[in-house]
SESE-629534 format. One line per field, with one value per residue (C-alpha): residue number from 0; x, y, z. Coordinates in steps of 0.05 Angstrom, whole numbers, plus 5000, padded with zeros to 4 digits. Layout:
<rs>
i = NUM_...
c1 = X_...
c2 = Y_...
c3 = Z_...
</rs>
This chain:
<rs>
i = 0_1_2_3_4_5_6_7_8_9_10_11_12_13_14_15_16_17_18_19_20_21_22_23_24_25_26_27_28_29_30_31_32_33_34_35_36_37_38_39_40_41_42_43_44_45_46_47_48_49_50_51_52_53_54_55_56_57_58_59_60_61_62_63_64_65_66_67_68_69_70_71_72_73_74_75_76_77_78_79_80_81_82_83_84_85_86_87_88_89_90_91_92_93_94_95_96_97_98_99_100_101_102_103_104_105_106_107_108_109_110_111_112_113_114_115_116_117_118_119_120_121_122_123_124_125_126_127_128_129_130_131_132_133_134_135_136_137_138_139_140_141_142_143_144_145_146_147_148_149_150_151_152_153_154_155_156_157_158_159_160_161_162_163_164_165_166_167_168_169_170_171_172_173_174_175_176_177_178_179_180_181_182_183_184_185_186_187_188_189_190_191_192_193_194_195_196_197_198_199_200_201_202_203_204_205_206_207_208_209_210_211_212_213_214_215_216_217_218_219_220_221_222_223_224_225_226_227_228_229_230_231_232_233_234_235_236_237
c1 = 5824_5765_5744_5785_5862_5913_5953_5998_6004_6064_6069_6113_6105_6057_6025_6027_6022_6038_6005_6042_6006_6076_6151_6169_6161_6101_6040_6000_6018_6023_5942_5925_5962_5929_5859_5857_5889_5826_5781_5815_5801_5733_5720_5766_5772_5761_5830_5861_5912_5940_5962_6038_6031_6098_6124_6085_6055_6014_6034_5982_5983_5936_5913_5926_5876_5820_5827_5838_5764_5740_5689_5734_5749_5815_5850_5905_5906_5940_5891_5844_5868_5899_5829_5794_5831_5838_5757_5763_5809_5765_5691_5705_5722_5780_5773_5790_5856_5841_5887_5924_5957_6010_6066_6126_6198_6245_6317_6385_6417_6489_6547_6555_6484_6494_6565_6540_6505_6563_6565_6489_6507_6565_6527_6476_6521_6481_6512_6494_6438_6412_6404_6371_6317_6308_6294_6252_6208_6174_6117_6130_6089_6102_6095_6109_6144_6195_6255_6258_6197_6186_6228_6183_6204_6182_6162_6165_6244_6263_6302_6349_6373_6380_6442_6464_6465_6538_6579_6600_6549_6567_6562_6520_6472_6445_6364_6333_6387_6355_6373_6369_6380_6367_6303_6276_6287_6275_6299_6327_6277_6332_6407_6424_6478_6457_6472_6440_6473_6456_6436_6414_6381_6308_6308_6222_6232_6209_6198_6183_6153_6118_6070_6000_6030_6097_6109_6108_6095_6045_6037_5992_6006_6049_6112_6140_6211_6242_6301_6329_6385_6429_6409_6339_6352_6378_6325_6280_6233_6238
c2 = 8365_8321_8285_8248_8241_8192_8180_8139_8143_8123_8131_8181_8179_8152_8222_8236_8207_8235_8235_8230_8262_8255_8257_8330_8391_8425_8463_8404_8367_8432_8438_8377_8383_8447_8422_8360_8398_8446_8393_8354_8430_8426_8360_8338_8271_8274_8282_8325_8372_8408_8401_8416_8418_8417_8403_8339_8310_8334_8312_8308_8302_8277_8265_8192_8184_8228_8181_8118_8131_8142_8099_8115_8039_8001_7975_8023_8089_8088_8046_8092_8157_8126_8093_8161_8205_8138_8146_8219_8220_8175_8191_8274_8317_8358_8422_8494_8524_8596_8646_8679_8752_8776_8805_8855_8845_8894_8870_8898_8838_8832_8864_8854_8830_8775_8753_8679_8714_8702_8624_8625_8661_8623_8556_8569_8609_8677_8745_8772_8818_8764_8721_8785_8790_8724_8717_8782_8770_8704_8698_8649_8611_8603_8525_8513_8547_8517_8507_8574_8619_8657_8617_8611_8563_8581_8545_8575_8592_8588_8524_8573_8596_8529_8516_8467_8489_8504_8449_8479_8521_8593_8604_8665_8689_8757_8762_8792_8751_8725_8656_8603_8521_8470_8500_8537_8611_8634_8697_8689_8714_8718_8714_8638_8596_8565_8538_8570_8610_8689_8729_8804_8828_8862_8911_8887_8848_8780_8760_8808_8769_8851_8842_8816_8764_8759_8715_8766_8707_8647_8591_8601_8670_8698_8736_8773_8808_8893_8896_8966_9000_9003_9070_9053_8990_9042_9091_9038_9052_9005
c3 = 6680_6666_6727_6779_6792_6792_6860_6888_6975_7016_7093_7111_7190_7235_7239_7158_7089_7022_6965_6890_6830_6785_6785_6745_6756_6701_6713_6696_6758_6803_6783_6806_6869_6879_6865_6897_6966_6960_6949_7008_7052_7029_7050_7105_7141_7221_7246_7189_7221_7156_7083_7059_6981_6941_6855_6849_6924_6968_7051_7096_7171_7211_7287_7312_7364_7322_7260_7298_7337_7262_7228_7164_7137_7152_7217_7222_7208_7150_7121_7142_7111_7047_7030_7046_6998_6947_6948_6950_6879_6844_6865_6856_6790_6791_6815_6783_6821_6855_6817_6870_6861_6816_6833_6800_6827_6822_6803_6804_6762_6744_6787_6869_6867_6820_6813_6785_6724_6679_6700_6679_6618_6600_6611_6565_6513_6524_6528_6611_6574_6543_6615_6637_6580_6591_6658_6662_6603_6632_6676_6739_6777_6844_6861_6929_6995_7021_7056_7098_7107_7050_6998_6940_6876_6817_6751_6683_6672_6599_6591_6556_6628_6668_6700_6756_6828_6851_6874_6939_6969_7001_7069_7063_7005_7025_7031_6967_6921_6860_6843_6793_6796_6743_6717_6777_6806_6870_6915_6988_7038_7082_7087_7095_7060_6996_6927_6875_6817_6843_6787_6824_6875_6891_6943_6967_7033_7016_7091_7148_7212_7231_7173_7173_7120_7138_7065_7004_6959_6972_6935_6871_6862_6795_6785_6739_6748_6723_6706_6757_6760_6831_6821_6834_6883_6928_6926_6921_6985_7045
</rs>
């Protein structure tokens, strides 16, 4: 990306705005959502609180009082923060996006651990070896976090592999199941209900609160996912 961005702002609260780069889900947009929240780190307004970067917007929250005592232009606050990053996207070129780490996921697919792989295959006329080629050959990108800590979507699916989230959810989805709606995967940090199509299983604990980073994944970083047998899910060290 050249120079600049292209935005769109709508008020989400009193406290918060968000900021539009696009309406899809591609790398292209998830770069400039990336940049343009480091460049907004690197130079913040007085009052910024935090950033909460997602597919295509960036939200950003902000202190009342601290941006309303401002000098920042405008009579409300609104006015105040939208014109701020408004200058900020037009006055400053696009920033490169920090590469964050890579990481391998072990997977026990098929079987108990992932009784919707048929649907997936079926959907997409594939043989269940062909779904698991598939979806262990590509490199992911993990986009945002989201909607329990630890979730991490992921870009970069073959479009081969997309299938609809289930009409009725289940009521429990163990933690470690590896998932797939529309044209996203993801793994269950924990066990919660949910909707996507389960495909397997890792053994890693995607969440644990005791660590130093409790999230295994953070946005930015790559993944790439074995293929393991339950042989090796179960000796697979804790």
């Amino acid at each position: 990306m050249a120079s600049g961005y292209s935005i769109s702002i709508y008020a989400l609260s009193e406290k918060a705005l968000t900021v539009v780069f696009g309406n899809t889900i591609s790398e292209r947009l998830w770069r400039q959502v990336s940049s343009f929240n480091q460049l907004l780190k690197q130079n913040p307004f007085p009052g910024l609180i935090t950033t909460v970067p997602a597919y295509s917007t960036l939200t950003v929250f902000f202190d009342l009082i601290q941006v309303a005592q401002s000098d920042l232009p405008g009579k409300t606050c609104y006015e105040k923060v939208s014109g701020y990053l408004k200058q900020l996207s037009h006055s400053a070129p696009g920033l490169a996006v920090q590469a964050g780490k890579h990481v391998v996921i072990p997977v026990c697919y098929g079987g108990d651990f992932g009784p919707d792989i048929l649907t997936v295959a079926q959907n997409n006329d594939l043989t269940e070896k062909e779904v698991i080629a598939l979806h262990s050959s590509a490199v992911y990108s993990v986009y945002m976090m989201g909607f329990v800590p630890g979730f991490a979507y992921m870009g970069g699916m073959s479009q081969s592999l997309s299938t609809p989230r289930k009409e009725v959810p289940q009521a429990a989805i163990p933690a470690g199941s590896v998932g797939i709606a529309g044209l996203q995967t993801g793994i269950y940090p924990i066990a919660i209900p949910g909707g996507w199509q389960i495909i397997g299983r890792t053994p890693l604990q995607m969440f644990n609160a005791a660590r130093q980073n409790p999230a295994l994944l953070q946005g930015g970083d790559t993944v790439t996912f074995k293929a393991i047998t339950i042989d090796e899910f179960n000796a697979y060290p804790v």
